[in-house]
C-alpha positions in Angstrom: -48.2 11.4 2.3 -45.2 13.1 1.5 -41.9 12.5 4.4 -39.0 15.1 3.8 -35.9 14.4 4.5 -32.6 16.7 6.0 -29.4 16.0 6.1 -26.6 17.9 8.2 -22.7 17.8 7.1 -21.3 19.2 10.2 -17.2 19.8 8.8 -14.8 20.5 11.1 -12.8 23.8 11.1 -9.3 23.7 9.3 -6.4 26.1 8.9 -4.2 26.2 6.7 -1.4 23.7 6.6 -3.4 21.3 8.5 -2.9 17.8 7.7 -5.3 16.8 4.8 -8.4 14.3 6.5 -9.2 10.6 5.6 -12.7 11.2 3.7 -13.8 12.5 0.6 -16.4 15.3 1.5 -14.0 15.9 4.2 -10.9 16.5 2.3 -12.8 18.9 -0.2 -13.8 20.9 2.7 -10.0 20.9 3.8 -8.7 22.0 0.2 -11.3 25.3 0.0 -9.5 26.5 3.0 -6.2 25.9 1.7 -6.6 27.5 -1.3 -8.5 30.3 0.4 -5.1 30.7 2.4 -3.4 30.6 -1.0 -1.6 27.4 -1.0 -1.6 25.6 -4.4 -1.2 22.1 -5.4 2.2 21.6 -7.0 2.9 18.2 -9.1 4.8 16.1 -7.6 7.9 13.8 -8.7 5.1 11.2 -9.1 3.0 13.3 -11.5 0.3 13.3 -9.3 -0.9 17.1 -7.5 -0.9 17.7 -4.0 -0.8 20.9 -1.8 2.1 21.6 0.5 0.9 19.1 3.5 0.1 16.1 1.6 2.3 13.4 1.7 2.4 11.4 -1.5 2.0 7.9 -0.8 3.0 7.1 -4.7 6.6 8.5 -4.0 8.8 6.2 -2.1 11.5 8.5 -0.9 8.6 10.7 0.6 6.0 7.4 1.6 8.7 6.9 4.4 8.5 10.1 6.3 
């Protein structure tokens, strides 16, 4: 006997310049509709990228905003 299984990702909608979301799948989900809005990720002071909303936590001066 053979069981199939399905699994649903329901994904909220986002717009862009929306705060990025806490989990992974999530986030990639986010970053599509950024980048179909045509926002890039720059590289930041830190060296890491991150779009326009992100705040990087591995800055100081911007980790307190």
């Amino acid at each position: 006997m053979s069981a199939k299984t399905t699994c649903l990702l329901i994904e909220p909608v986002y717009k862009a310049g929306d705060p990025p979301p806490a989990g992974y799948l999530q986030w990639h989900a986010w970053a599509r509709t950024q980048i179909k809005a045509g926002l890039r990720q720059k590289r930041r002071s830190c060296g890491y990228w991150h779009f326009p909303s992100e705040v990087c936590e591995h800055d100081p001066k911007e980790a307190r905003l």
